[in-house]
C-alpha positions as CSV (number, residue, x, y, z in Angstrom):
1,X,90.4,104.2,107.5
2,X,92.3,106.8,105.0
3,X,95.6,106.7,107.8
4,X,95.9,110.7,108.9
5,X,92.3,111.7,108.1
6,X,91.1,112.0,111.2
7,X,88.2,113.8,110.3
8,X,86.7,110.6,108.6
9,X,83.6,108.8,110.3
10,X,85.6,105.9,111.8
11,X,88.0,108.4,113.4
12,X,85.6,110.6,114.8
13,X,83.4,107.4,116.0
14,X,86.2,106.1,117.7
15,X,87.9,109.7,118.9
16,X,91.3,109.1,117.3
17,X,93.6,111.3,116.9
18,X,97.0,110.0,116.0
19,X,98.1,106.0,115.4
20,X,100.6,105.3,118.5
21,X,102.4,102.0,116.8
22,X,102.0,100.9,113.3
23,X,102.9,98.1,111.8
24,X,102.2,96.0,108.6
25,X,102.6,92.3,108.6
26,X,102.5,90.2,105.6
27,X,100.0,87.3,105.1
28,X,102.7,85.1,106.4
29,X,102.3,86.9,109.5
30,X,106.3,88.7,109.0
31,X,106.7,92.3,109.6
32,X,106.9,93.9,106.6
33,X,107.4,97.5,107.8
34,X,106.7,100.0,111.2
35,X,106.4,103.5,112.2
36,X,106.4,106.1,109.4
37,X,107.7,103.6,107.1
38,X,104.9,101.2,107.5
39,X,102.5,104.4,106.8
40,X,104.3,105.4,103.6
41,X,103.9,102.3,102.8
42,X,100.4,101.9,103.0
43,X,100.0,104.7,101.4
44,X,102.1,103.6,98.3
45,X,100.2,100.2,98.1
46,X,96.8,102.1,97.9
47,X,97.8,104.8,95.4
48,X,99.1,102.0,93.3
49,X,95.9,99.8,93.4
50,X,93.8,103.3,93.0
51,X,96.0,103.5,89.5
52,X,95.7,99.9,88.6
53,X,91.6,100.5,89.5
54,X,91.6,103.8,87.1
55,X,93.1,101.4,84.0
56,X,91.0,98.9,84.8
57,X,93.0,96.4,86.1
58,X,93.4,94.5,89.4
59,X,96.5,93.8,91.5
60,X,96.8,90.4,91.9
């Protein structure tokens, strides 16, 4: 789900209209970041791999 377009098919299936708690975890199951933070950052890791897509690389 693109977090804040809540005009996209999964947020229109499900009728959402805001995220009441967010949180990112790492794979070792730590919390990495919450709130606003946790949505900037979210958005930061996916405009970076959208980058590393457009050269052609992968983030490993």
């Amino acid at each position: 789900m693109n977090i804040g377009d809540f005009d996209s098919p999964v947020s229109q299936q499900y009728a959402l209209q805001f995220v009441p708690n967010f949180k990112v975890y790492d794979a070792a199951g730590q919390l990495k970041a919450e709130g606003r933070e946790a949505t900037n950052w979210v958005r930061a890791e996916l405009q970076q791999r959208q980058t590393l897509e457009q050269m052609g690389l992968e983030k490993q």
